[in-house]
TINUDREN-308809 format. One record per residue: x, y, z negated of N, C-alpha, C in turn; residue in three letters. Coordinates in steps of 0.2 Angstrom, whole numbers, plus 5000, padded with zeros to 4 digits. Layout:
BEGIN
XYZXYZXYZALA;...
***
This chain:
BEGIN
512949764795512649784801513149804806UNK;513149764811513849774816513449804822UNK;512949834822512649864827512949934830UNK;512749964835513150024838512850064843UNK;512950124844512950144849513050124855UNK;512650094859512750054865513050124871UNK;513750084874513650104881513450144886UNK;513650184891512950194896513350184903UNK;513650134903513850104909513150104914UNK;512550074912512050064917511650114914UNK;511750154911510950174910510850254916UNK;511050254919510850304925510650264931UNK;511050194929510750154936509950124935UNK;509750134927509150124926508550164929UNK;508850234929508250274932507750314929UNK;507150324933506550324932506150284928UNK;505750264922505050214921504650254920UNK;504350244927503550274929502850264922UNK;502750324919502450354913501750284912UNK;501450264919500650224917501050164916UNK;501650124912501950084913501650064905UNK;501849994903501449974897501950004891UNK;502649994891503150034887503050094886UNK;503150134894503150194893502550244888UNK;501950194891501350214886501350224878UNK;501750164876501850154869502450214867UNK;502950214869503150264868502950344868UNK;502650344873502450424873501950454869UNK;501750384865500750404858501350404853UNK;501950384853502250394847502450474847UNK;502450514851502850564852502250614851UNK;501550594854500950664853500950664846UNK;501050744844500950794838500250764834UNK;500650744828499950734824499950784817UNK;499250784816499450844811499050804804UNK;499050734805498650694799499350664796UNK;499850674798500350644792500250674786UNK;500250704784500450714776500150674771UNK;499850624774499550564769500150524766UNK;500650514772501050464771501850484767UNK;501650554765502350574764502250554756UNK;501850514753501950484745502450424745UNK;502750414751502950334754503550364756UNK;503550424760504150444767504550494762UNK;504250534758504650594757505150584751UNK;505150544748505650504744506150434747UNK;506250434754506550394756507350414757UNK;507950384757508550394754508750424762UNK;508850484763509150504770509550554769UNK;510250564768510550624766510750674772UNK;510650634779510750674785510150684788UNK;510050754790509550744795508550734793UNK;508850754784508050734781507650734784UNK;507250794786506550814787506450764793UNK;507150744799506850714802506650644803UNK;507150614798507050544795506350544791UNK;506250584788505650594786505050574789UNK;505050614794504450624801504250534803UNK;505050524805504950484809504850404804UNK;505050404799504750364793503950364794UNK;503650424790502850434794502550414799UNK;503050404805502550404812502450314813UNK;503150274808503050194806502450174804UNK;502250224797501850214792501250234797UNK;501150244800500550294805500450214808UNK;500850194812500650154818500450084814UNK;500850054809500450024802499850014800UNK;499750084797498950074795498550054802UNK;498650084808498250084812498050014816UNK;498749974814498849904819498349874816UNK;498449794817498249734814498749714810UNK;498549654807499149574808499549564812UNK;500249564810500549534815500749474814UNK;500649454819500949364824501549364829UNK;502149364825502749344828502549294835UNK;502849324841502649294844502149234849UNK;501749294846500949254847500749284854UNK;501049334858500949384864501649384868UNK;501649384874502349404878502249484875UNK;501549524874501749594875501749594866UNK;502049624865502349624857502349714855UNK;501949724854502049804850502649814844UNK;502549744840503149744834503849784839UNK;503949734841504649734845504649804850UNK;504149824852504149914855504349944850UNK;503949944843504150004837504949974836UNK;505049944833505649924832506149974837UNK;506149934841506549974849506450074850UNK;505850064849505750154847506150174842UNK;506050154837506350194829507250194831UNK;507450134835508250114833508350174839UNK;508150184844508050224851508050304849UNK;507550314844507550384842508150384837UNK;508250374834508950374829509550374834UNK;509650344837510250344842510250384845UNK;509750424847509750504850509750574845UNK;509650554838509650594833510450614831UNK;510850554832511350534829511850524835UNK;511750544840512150544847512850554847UNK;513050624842513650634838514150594833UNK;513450564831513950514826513550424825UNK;513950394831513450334831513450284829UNK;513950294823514150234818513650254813UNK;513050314812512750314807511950274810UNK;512050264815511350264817510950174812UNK;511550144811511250094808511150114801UNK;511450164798511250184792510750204789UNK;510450254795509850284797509250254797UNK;509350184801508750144803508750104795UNK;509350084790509350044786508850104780UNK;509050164782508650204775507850204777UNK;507550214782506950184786506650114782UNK;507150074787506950004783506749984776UNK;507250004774506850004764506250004763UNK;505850064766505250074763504950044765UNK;505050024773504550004777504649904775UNK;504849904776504949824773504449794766UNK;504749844763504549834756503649844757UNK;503449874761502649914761502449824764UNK;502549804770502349764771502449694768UNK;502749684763502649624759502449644752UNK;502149694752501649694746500849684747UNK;500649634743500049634746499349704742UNK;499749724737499349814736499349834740UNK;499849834744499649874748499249874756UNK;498649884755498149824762498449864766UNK;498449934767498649944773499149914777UNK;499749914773500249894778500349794776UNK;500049764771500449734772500249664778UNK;500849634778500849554780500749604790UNK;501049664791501049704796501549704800UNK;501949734803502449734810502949744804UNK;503449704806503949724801504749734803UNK;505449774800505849784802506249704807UNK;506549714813506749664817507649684818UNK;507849714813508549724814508849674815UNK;509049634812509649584814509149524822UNK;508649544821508349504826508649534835UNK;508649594835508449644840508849694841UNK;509149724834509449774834510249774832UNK;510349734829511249724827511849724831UNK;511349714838511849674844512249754849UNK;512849764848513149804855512749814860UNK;512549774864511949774868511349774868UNK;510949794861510349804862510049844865UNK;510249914869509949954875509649894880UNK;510249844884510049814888509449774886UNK;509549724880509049704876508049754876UNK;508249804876507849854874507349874883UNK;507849864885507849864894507249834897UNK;507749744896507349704897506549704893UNK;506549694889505949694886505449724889UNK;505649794889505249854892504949794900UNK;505549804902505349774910504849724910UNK;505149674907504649614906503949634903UNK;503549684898502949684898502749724902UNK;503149744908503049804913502649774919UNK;502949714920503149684929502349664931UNK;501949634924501349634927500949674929UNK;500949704926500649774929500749794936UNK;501449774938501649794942501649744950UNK;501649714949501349624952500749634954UNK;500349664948499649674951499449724955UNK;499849784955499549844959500049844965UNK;500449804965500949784972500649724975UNK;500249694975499949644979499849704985UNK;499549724987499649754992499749824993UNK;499849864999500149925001499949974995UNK;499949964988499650024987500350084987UNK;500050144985500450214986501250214983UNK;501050184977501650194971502050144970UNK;502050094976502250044977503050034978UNK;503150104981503850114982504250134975UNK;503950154969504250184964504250114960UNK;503950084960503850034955504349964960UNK;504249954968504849904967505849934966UNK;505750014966506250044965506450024955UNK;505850034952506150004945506349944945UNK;506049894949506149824948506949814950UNK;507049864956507449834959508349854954UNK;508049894949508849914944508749894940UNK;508349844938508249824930508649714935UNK;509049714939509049674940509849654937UNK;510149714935511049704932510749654923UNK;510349694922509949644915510049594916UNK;509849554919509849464921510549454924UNK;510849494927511549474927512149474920UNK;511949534917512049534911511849474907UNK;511249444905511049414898511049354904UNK;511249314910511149264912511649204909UNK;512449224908512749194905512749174900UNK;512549214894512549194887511749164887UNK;511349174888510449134888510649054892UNK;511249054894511348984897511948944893UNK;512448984892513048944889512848944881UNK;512548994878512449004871512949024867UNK;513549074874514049114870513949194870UNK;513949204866513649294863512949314862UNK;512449354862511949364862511549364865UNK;510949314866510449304870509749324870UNK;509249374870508749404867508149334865UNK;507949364863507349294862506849284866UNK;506649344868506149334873506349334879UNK;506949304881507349294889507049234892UNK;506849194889506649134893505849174896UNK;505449214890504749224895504849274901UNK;505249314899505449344904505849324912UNK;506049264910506649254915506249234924UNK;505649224923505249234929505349284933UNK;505349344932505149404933505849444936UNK;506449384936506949424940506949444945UNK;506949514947507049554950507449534958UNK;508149484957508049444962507649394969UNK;507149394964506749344963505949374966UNK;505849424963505149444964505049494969UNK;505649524970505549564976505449554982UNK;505349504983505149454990504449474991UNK;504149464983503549424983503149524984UNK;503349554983503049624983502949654989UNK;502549694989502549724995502849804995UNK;503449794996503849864997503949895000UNK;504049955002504249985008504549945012UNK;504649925018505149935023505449855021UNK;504949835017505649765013504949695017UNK;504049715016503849645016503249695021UNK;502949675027502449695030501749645029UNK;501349715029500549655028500349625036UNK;500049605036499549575043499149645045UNK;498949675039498649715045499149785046UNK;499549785042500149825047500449795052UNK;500649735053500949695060500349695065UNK;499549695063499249675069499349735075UNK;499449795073499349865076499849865082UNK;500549855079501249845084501049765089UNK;500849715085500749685091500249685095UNK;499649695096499249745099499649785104UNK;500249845101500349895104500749845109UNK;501049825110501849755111501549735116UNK;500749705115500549675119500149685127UNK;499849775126499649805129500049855135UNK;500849865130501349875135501649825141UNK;501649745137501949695143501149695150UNK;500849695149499949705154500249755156UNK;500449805154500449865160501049835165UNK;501449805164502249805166502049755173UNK;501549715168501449665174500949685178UNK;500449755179500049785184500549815187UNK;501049835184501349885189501849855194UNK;502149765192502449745196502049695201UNK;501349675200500849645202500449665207UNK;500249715207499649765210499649815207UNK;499149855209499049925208498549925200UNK;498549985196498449965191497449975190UNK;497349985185496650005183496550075187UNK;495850095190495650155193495550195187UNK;495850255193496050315189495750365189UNK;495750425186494950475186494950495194UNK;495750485196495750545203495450485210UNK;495450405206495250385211494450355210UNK;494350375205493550405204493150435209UNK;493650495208493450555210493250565218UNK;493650525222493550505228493350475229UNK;492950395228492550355226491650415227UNK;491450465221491250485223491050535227UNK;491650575229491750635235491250565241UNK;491650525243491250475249490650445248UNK;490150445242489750415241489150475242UNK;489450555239488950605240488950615248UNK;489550595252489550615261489050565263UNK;489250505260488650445265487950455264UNK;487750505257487350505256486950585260UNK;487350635260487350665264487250675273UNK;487250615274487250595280486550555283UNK;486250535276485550475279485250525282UNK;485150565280484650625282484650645288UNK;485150655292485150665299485150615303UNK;485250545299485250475304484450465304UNK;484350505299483350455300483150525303UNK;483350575304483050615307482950615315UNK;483850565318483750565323483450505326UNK;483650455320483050395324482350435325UNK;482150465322481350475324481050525330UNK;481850575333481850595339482050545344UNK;482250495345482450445349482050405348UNK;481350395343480950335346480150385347UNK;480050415342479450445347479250505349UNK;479850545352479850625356480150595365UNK;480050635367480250635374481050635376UNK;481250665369481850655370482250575370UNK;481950525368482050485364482150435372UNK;481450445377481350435382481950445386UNK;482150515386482750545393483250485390UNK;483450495385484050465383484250385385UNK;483650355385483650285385483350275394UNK;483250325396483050325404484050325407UNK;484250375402484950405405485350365403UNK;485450315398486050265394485650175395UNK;485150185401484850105403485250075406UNK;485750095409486050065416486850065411UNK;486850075407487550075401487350005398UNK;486950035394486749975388486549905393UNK;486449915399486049825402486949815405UNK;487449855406487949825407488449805402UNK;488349835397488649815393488349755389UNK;487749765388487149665386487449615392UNK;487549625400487949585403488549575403UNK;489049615401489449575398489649535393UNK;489249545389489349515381488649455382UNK;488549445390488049395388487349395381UNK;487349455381486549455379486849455369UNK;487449465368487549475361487449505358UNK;487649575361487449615359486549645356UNK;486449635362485649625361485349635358UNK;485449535356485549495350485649515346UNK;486049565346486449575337485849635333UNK;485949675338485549745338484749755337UNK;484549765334483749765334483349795338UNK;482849785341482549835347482449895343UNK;482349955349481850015346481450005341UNK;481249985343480249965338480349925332UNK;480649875332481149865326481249905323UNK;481949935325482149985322481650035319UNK;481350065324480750115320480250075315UNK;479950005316479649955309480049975306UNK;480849965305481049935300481150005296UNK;481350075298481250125294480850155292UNK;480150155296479650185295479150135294UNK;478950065296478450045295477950035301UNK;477250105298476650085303476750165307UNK;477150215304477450265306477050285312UNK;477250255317477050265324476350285325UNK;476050275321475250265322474850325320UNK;475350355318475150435312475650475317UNK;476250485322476450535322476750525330UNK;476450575334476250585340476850655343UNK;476750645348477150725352476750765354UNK;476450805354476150865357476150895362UNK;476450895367476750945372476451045371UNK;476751075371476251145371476051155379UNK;
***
């Protein structure tokens, strides 16, 4: 077993994984307190761990637990593989068990292995067998299984995350944030998946769509892809600034409340005014006053009709006119009295 405690050159640049993620998930049911092991400790509690017992122990049980509860498994019958999640948990918690000393960690997984190995190729035993079974030399052997363990993670991640990124949604910024560090992975595993010199993960081909190079285009990120209907609003807004610029060099703009305002200050004077105009046509066609006037302005009005050749005249309505046209039959109802 040449496997080891991996590196942490990148594992700060890895970040955050946002907890409703499909990994995360799997991970975190491994970790809720159960109090139904002691079924399994006729299997666990005799298993060879000379460091660390009780907790090799535990986590022996928590194998045996996720076992009974599986199916069959079908090597690569799914991109999304739980086999290859427990694996990657067990060798992941042992490496943190064993953080002091991490030439034992493949020790550790090997004393595990035994028991679990052997459960699943007997066929007495139904619960576990022909079940998820140990993936060391497959997965685990390699120096760089964290990044191995990485990508994985990321690859049954990204649909999920593809699907709730098609548009603006809230959490959109966290999730192209994970896409966007899980991208040294594919820089890492790109030349050996291509030359076939040092280790290449096996499921690098199903993943290799999913480059983070690559897909970040297609998501809608903060500040990185705008929708339509966030571009319609600025243009909209773009468009209704260039219109004012052109009223303000063109002509005078849209009426304003103040020039309302005056609009109707004149409409209430004109209107203030009929009243004493009909008041006065009716003393100038039938009171006597109407007479003086038209006795004292005859010798005006016939000079000025003579100058203008009768246009005026012409233009102006007669009295009686005038009075039809205000009143009607008027005249015939309203008299002078003298006292």
């Amino acid at each position: 077993m040449t496997g080891g405690y991996p590196g942490t050159e990148h594992e700060e640049l890895s970040g955050h994984t946002p907890k409703e993620l499909n990994s995360e998930q799997f991970y975190q049911n491994r970790k809720i307190p159960n109090l139904n092991l002691q079924k399994y400790g006729n299997h666990c509690n005799n298993i060879y761990a000379p460091k660390k017992n009780s907790h090799m122990i535990y986590l022996c049980k928590i194998v045996l637990q996720y076992l009974e509860q599986s199916t069959q498994w079908e090597e690569n019958k799914n991109e999304y593989d739980e086999c290859i999640l427990l694996n990657y948990w067990l060798y992941d918690e042992l490496s943190k068990t064993f953080s002091h000393e991490p030439s034992y960690v493949n020790n550790a997984y090997a004393n595990i292995q035994a028991k679990w190995g052997s459960l699943v190729k007997d066929p007495y035993e139904t619960s576990y067998y022909n079940k998820c079974k140990p993936l060391f030399n497959k997965i685990l052997k390699h120096d760089d299984w964290k990044k191995g363990k990485e990508l994985y993670d990321y690859c049954i991640n990204y649909k999920y995350i593809e699907q709730m990124c098609q548009f603006q949604y809230e959490q959109c910024g966290e999730y192209c944030e994970y896409v966007k560090k899980r991208s040294y992975l594919y820089d890492h595993f790109e030349k050996p998946c291509t030359t076939e010199e040092g280790y290449c993960p096996h499921f690098y081909n199903k993943c290799r769509a999913y480059n983070p190079n690559t897909v970040l285009e297609t998501l809608k990120c903060p500040k990185q892809i705008k929708t339509p209907r966030d571009a319609a609003p600025e243009a909209s807004a773009m468009h209704h600034h260039a219109e004012q610029e052109q009223e303000q060099e063109s002509g005078p703009g849209p009426v304003s409340s103040e020039t309302s305002d005056i609009g109707t200050r004149v409409g209430h004077s004109i209107l203030g005014v009929a009243p004493v105009f009909l008041t006065a046509t009716a003393l100038y066609r039938y009171t006597p006053i109407g007479s003086w006037i038209r006795n004292f302005s005859g010798n005006t009005i016939n000079s000025i009709s003579g100058m203008d050749g009768g246009e005026i005249e012409g233009f102006l309505p007669s009295s009686h006119e005038s009075g039809d046209m205000l009143f009607g039959d008027t005249q015939n109802y309203i008299s002078y009295q003298p006292m």
